[in-house]
N, C-alpha and C positions, 0 to 999 in steps of 0.2 A: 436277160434271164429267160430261160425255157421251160415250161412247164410240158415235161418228158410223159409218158403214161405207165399205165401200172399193169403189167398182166395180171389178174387172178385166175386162178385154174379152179374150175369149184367142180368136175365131173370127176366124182369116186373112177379109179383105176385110168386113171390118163398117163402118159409117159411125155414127157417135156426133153426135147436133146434139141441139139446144134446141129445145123443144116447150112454150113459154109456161114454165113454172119447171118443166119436166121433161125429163130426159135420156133422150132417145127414142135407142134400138138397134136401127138395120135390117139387115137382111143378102140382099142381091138385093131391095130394094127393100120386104121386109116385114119388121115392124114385129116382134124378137122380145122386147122389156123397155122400159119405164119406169118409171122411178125417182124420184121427188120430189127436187130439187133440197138443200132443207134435210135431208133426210136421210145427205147424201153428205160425207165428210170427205176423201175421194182419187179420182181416177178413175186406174187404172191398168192402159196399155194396152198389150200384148205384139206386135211383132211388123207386120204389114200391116193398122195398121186406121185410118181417114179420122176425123178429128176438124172438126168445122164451126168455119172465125172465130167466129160468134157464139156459139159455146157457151166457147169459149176465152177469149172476154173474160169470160165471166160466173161462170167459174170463177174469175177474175182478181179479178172484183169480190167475189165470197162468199168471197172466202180459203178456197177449195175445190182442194188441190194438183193436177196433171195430169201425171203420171209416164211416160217412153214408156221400155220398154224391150225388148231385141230378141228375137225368138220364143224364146229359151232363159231369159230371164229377166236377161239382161244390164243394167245401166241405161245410158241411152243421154240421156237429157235431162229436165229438168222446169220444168215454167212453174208460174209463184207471181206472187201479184200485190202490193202494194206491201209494203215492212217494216214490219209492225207494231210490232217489238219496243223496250224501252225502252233507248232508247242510253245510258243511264248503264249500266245493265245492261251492256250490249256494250260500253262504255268498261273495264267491272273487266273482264270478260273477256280483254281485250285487256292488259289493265297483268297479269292474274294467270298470261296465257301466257308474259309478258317476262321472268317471276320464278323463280328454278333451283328455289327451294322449292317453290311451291304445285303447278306440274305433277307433280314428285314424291310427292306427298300423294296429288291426283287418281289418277293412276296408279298409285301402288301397293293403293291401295282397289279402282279397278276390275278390277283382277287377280284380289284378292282374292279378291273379289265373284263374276266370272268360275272362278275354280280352285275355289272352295268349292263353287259351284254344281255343276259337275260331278264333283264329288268324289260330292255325293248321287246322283248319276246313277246310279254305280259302284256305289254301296254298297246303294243299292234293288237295283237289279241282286245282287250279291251274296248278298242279303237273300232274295229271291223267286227265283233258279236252284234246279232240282231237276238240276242237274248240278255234282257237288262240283270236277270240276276247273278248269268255270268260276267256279265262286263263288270259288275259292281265287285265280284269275289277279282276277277286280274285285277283290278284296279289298286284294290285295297293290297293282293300281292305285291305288287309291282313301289306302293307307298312303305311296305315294310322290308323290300330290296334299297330304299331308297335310304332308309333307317340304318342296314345294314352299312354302305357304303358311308356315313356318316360319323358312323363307330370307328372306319380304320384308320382313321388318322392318330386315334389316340392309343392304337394298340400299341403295349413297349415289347412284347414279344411275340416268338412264331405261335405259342401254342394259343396264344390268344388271338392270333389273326385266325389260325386253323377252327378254332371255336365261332368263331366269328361265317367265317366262308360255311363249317357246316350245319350252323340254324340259319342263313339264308339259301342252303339249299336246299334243306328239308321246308323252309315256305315256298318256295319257285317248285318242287313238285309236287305240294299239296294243291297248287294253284294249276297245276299243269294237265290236270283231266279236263276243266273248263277249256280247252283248245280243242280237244277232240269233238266231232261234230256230233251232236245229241243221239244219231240213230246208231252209230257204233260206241256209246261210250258201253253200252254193258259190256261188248268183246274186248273192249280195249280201254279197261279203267286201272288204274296203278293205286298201288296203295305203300307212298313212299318210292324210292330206288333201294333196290335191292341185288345184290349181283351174288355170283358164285355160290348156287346158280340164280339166275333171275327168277322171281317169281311171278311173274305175269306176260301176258305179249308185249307192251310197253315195256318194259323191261330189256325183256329178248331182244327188242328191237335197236332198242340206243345201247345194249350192251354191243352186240354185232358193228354198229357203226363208231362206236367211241372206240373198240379195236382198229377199225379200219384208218380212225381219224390219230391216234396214236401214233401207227407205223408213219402215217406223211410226217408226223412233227418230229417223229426220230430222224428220218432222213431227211430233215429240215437242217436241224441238228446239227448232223454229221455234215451234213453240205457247211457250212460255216464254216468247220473246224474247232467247232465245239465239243468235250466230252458229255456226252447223253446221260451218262451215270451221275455225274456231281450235280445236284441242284439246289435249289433253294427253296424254294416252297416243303414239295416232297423231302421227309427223312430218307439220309442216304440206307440202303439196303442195296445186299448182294444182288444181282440180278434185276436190280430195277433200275428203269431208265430214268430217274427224277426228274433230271431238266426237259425233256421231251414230256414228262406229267404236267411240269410247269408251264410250256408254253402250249398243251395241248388245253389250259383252261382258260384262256381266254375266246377258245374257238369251238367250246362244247355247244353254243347254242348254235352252231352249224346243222351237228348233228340233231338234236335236239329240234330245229326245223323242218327239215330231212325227212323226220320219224312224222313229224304232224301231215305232214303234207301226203308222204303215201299212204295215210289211216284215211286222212280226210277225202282223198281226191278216191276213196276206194282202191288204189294200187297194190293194198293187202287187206287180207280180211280174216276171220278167225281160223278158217281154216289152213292158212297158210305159217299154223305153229302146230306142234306137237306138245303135248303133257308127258314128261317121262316120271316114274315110281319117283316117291321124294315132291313132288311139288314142281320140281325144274323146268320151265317152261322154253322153248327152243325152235327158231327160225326152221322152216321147212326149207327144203334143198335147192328147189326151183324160185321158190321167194327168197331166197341168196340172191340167187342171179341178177332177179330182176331190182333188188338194192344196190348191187354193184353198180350197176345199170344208172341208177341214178345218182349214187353218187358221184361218178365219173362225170356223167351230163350236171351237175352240181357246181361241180370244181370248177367247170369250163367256163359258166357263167360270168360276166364280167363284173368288175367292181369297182370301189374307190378305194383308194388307203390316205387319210389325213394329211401325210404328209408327203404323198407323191403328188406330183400334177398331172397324171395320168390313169389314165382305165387298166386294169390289169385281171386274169383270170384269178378267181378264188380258191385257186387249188395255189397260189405262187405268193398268198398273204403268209403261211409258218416259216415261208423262207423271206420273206421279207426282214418279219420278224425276229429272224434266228439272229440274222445281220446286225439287225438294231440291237439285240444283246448282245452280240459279238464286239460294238462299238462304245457299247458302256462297260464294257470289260476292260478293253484297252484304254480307256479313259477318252475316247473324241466327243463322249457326249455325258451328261451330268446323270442320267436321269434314263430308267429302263421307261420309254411307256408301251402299252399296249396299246393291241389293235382296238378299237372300239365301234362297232356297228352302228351307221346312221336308221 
């Protein structure tokens, strides 16, 4: 398995075309990147940027995704080219969303998966604070994450898992200012998650990267031969990707690390958001970049997965994963689990 890379194009008025089997990037006419073709697993582009017909067909052809989404990070559209995936596959998919049990299973795992995850959030946190009254506040989050995960066993339906998943996320980010480092908590204090539009830079921040982390789990997805729209957690709706929501929440505390780590290490600071009329608060253009920036150096980072015996990049665990549902679909395996962070 190859973990391919992602263009993003985030300079207002860039033109992106085909240059023999390379994806040439001008901007006023001069030449600032190409990129080898076979190299590229997404191109994804933000905002005011020109894409050429022929480069769009030939994305089309190398099953190379083309994501557009709007200067904040919004998603707005994406071109894919024929389905590859294996329709018997997408036949179980399809009879195992008709069925009250097995979305039940799916769902209560990726909760799971999801609340555990961030349970460790807390408790690292907790673990490495040299301020007692925050380590006492993680702590005590992290014991009612734990309360949380305790509950889903006895959940008999979805809207009672979803109840469930969200009052332990509304305690995981009441508990989640205590991670920001003391001298930036006034620029970057949260009160709750709030989205469309966000209302704080926290906010801005892991909204920007929960997009970013969304489009991998789609083309996780699709790589499988899974359909992205049918899920289980998520209610199906026009236009939504469910199953790509569902497997995107076992791996929010990614993001969610991500966001602490550029606040704490000073990699962003107040000024690298804007306040628009409304309250709406919004990543500045050049502080894109350099989130890109790391979430790419992110992915690459090496990892475990429970049940490989091997090291692997963490940008190649939503395909792992897609797999592993793909396999409890077809029946080879009893039981969807999630990834779960040591």
């Amino acid at each position: 398995m190859q973990l391919l890379n992602t263009l993003y194009v985030t300079a207002p008025e860039s033109y992106v075309h085909l240059d023999n089997n390379t994806v040439r990037l001008d901007i006023e006419r001069e030449t600032r990147l190409r990129v080898p073709l076979h190299h590229l697993g997404a191109v994804v582009c933000f905002g005011h940027v020109t894409v050429s017909l022929p480069l769009m067909h030939r994305l089309a052809e190398e099953g190379v995704a083309l994501v557009l989404l709007d200067a904040n990070g919004r998603f707005k559209a994406r071109l894919e080219g024929a389905v590859s995936g294996n329709v018997l596959l997408r036949q179980a998919q399809h009879r195992a969303a008709d069925d009250p049990m097995f979305p039940l299973a799916i769902a209560r795992n990726c909760i799971a998966g999801k609340v555990r995850n961030c349970r460790q959030v807390l408790l690292r946190g907790a673990r490495e604070s040299k301020v007692e009254e925050d380590a006492a506040i993680l702590a005590r989050g992290a014991d009612d994450l734990a309360a949380a995960l305790r509950a889903l066993p006895a959940a008999g339906d979805l809207d009672t898992l979803r109840g469930i998943e969200g009052e332990a996320a509304r305690q995981y980010f009441a508990a989640l200012n205590h991670l920001v480092r003391p001298t930036a908590r006034d620029a970057f204090r949260m009160d709750g998650r709030s989205r469309r539009p966000p209302r704080d830079r926290v906010n801005a921040l892991l909204s920007f990267l929960y997009s970013l982390l969304m489009n991998d789990c789609r083309s996780a997805i699709e790589a499988a031969g899974l359909d992205p729209q049918v899920g289980f957690l998520h209610a199906l709706r026009p236009g939504r990707a469910a199953l790509a929501l569902d497997l995107m929440e076992e791996f929010r505390f990614f993001a969610d690390r991500l966001a602490l780590s550029l606040v704490n290490r000073g990699q962003l600071d107040a000024d690298d958001f804007i306040e628009r009329e409304g309250g709406a608060v919004l990543l500045e253009g050049d502080a894109r970049k350099a989130v890109l920036v790391a979430y790419q150096e992110r992915k690459q980072e090496p990892t475990s997965h429970p049940l490989l015996a091997e090291s692997l990049p963490f940008g190649l665990l939503p395909h792992v994963q897609a797999r592993l549902l793909a396999r409890t679909l077809r029946g080879d395996t009893d039981e969807y689990l999630p990834y779960l962070v040591r």
